[in-house]
C-alpha positions in Angstrom: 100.8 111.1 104.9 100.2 108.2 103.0 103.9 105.9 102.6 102.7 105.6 98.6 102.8 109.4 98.7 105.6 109.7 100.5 107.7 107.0 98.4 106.8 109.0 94.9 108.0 112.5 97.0 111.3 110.9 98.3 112.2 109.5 93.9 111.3 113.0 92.8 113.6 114.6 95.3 116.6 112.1 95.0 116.1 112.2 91.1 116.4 116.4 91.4 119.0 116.4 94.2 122.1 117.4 92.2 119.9 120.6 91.4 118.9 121.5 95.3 122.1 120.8 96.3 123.9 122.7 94.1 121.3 125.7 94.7 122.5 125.2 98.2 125.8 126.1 97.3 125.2 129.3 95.6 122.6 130.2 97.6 125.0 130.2 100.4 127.8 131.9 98.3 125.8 134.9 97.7 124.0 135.1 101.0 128.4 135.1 102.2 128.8 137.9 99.6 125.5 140.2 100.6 126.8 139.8 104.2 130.4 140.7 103.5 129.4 143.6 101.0 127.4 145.0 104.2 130.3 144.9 106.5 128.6 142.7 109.1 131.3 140.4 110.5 129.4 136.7 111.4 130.9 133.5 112.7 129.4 131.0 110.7 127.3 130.8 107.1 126.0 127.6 106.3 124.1 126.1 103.9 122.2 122.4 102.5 120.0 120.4 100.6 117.6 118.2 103.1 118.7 114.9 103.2 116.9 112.4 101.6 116.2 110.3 104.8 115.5 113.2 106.7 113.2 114.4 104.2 111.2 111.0 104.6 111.6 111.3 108.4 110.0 114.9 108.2 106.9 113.9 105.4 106.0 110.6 107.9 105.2 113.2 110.5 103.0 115.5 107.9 99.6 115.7 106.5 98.9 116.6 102.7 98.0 119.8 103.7 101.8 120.4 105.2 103.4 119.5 102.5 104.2 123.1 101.1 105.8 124.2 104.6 108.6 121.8 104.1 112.0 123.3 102.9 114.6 121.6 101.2 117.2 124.6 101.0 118.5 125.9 104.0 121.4 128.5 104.9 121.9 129.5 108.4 123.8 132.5 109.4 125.4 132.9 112.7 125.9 136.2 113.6 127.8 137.7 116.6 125.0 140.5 117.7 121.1 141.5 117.7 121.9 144.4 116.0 124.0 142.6 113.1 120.8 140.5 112.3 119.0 143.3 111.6 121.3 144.7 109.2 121.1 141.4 107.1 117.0 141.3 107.3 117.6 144.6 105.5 119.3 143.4 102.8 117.1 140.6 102.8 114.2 142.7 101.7 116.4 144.3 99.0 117.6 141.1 97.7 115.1 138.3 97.9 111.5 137.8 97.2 109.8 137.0 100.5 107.2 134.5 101.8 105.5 136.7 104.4 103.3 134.0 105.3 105.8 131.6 106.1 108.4 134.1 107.7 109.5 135.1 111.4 111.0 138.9 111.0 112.6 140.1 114.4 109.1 142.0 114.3 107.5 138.9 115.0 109.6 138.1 117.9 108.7 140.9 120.1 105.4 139.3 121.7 106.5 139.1 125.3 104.8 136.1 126.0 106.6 133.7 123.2 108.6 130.9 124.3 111.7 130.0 124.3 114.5 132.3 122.2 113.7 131.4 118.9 115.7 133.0 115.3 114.4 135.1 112.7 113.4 133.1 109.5 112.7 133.9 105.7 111.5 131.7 103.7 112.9 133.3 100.1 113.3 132.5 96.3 115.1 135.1 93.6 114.1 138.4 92.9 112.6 138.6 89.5 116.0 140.5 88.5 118.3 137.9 89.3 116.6 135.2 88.3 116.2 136.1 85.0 120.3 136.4 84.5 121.8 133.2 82.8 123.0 131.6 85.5 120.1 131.8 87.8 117.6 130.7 85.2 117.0 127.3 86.3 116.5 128.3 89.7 113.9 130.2 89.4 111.1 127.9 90.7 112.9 127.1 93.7 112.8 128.6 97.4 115.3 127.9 100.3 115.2 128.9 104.2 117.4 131.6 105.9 117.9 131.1 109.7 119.5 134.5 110.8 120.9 133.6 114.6 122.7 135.2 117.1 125.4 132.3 118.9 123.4 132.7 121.7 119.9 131.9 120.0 121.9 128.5 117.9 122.6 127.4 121.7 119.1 127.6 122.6 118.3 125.5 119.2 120.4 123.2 119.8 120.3 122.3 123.5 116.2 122.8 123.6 114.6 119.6 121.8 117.3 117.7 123.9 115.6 118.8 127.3 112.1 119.1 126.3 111.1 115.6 126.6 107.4 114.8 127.5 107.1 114.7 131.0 104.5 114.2 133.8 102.2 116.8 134.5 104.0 119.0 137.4 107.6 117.9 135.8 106.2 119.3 132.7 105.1 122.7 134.7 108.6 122.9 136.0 110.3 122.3 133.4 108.6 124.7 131.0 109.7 127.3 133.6 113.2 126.5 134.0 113.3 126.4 129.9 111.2 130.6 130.1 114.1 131.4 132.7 117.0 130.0 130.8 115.4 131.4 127.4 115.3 135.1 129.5 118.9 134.8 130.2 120.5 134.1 127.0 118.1 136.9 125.3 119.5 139.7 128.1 123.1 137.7 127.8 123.0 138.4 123.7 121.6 142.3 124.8 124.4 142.7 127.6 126.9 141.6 124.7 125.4 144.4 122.5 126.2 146.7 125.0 129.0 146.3 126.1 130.8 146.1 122.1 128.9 149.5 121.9 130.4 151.2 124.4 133.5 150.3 124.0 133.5 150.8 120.5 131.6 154.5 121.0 133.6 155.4 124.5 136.1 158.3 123.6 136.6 159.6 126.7 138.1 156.1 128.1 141.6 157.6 126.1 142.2 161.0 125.6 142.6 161.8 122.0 146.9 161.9 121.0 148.3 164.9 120.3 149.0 166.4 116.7 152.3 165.9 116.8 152.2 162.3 118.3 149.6 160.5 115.9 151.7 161.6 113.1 154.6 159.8 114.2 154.9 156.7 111.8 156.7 154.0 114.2 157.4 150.3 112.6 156.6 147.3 114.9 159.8 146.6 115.6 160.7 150.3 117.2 157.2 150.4 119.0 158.1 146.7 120.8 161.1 148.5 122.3 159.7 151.1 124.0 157.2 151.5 127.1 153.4 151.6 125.6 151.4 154.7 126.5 148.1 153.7 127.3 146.8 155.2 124.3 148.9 152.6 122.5 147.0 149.9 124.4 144.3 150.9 123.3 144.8 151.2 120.3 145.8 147.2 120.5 142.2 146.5 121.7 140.4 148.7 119.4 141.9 147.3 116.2 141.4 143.3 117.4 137.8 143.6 117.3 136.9 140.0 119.0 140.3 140.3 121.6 137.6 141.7 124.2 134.6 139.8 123.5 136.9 136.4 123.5 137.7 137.4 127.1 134.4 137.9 128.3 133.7 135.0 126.6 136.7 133.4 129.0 135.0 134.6 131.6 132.1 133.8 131.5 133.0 129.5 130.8 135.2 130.1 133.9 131.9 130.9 135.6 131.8 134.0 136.7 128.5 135.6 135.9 126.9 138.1 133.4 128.0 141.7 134.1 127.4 144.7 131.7 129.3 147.4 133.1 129.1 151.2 132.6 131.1 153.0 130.6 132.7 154.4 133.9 133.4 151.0 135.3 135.6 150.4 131.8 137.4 153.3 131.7 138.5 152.3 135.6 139.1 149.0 134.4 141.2 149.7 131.7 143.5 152.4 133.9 144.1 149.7 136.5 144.9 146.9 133.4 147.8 149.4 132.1 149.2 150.4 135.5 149.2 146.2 136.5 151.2 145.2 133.2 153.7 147.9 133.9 153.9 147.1 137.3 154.8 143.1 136.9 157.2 143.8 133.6 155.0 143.7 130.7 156.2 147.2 129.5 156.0 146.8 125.5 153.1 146.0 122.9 155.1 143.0 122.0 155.1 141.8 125.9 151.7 142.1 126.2 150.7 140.6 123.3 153.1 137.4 123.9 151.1 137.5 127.4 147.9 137.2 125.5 148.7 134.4 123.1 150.2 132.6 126.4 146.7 132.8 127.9 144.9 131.7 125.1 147.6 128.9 124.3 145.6 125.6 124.9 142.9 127.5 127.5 145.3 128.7 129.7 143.4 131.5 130.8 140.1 130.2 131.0 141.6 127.7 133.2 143.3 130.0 135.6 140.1 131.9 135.7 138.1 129.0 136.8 140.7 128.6 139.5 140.4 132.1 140.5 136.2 131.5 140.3 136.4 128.4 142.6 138.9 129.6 145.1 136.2 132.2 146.4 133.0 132.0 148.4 130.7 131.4 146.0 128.0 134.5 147.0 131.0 137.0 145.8 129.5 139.6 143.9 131.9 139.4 141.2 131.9 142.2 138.2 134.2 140.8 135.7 134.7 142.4 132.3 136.9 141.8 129.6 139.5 144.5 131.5 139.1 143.1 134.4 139.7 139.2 133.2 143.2 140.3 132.1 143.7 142.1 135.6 143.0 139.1 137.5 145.5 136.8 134.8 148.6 139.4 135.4 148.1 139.3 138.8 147.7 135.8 139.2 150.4 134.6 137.1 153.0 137.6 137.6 152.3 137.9 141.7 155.8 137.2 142.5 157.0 139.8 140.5 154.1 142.1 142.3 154.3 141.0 145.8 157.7 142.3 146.1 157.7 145.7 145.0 158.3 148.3 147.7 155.9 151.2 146.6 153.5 151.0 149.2 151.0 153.1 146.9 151.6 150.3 144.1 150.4 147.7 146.0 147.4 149.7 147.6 146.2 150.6 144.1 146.5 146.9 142.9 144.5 145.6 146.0 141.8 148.4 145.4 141.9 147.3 141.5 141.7 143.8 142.9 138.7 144.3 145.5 136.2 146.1 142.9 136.3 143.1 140.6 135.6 140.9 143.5 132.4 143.6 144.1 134.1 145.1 147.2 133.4 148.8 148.0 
């Protein structure tokens, strides 16, 4: 594009940022409050007016012709799941009037030969509705960008242009299929994830449902951290800490034990051999175990031990390591003196056994 062009874009824009950046702000406020309202927890909402210097950066690279494909608002959503960006794309349609021609719906990311593990876009402006309410008015000429992305997809947007340099031919070859591979991995990793929140979430046979009589007892916190937890208790722990079991298969995975989505079976087995270990070594009470929990997390403790754990062993095992199974491995890790003397014979056989499946031994 010609630099005069480009100079008389770049005034106009810095003369009317105030206005796109402050679009960027309530754009991003009521794309927080459609998100909320639908229940869909995310990790990170974002949102910005283009930089003047990138703006001239991005128009040096352009023809005339381009110069409608270039956004000036973005908000980018991180969400934790697939699933949960499908939700939003819903509301998206209800909410927004939509640039088909310039938009990526997850329908448009099905084409099994597409590279790389790219996000669902929209490019959007207000609904007729909204923008003719006062204090829309004046935005009603203006469009912004939504970037809907899994943490998995933001990984591959960020780390991709840093690898993709232009290389020779057969490098190039190479590394185009490393890039496929990798771009495969984080796409099943992001599915695996999906899973595995589903079954957990869905699984009611891993506890037997409490009786009448017991789920009616009302017991304070400080009662219920004197007693011995049922395992229906535990549960209950993980099942009302949403993120406690994806942070630990998180853990385990940046200790470096590899992708596993296990079967509902292999959870429930998991989770019987997690209760029977933290009674075993002394953690008897909700309060214990959640003290032992906050120790773990307390400056990466776990992860750390769990990379420990990772390098100590061949590194061909077969490991199968879920969230479950993470904790397993800490108690009996950090409370193995307690463990190693106990005289039940059938304790430590059951232990071993809970110890050997992790490690993928039959």
């Amino acid at each position: 594009m010609d630099k005069r062009r480009i100079d008389e874009i770049g005034i106009r824009y810095v003369e009317s940022l105030k206005l796109y950046e402050e679009y960027a702000t309530r754009i991003r406020n009521l794309v927080q409050d459609l998100v909320e309202l639908e229940g869909v927890e995310f990790y990170a909402i974002d949102g910005w007016a283009e930089a003047p210097a990138e703006l001239l950066r991005v128009l040096s690279r352009l023809e005339e012709k381009d110069l409608p494909g270039v956004d000036l608002v973005t908000v980018r959503v991180l969400l934790r799941f697939p699933e949960d960006v499908l939700k939003i794309e819903e509301v998206v349609k209800a909410e927004f009037d939509i640039d088909s021609s310039r938009s990526v719906p997850s329908t448009g990311l099905e084409d099994p030969y597409r590279f790389g593990y790219p996000a669902v876009v929209y490019i959007l402006s207000l609904s007729d509705s909204r923008s003719k309410l006062r204090e829309w008015e004046k935005y009603k000429n203006l469009s912004f960008r939504l970037e809907l992305r899994t943490m998995l997809q933001e990984a591959w947007a960020t780390i991709f242009p840093k690898v993709n340099q232009t290389v020779g031919t057969l490098s190039e070859k190479k590394l185009t299929r490393e890039l496929v591979l990798l771009a495969a991995l984080l796409e099943k990793a992001d599915q695996g994830f999906l899973t595995l929140r589903n079954e957990i979430k869905d699984e009611a046979l891993l506890i037997p449902p409490s009786s009448p009589n017991h789920s009616n007892n009302i017991i304070n916190d400080q009662i219920e951290a004197e007693k011995l937890f049922t395992d229906e208790e535990l549960y209950k722990l993980f099942r009302e800490d949403s993120s406690l079991l994806g942070r630990w298969n998180s853990a385990a995975l940046e200790a470096g034990f590899p992708f596993f989505a296990p079967s509902a079976d292999y959870l429930r087995e998991s989770f019987k051999f997690l209760c029977e270990i933290f009674k075993a070594s002394g953690i008897n009470t909700i309060s214990d175990v959640k003290k032992f929990l906050a120790d773990m997390e307390q400056e990466n403790k776990g992860v750390r031990q769990l990379r420990t754990i990772h390098d100590t062993f061949e590194k061909n095992t077969p490991w199968r390591m879920d969230p479950f199974s993470a904790l397993f491995i800490l108690v009996l890790n950090f409370k193995w003196d307690d463990l190693k003397d106990k005289e039940d014979l059938s304790l430590k056989g059951r232990l071993k056994k809970g110890s050997d499946r992790i490690r993928g031994i039959d």
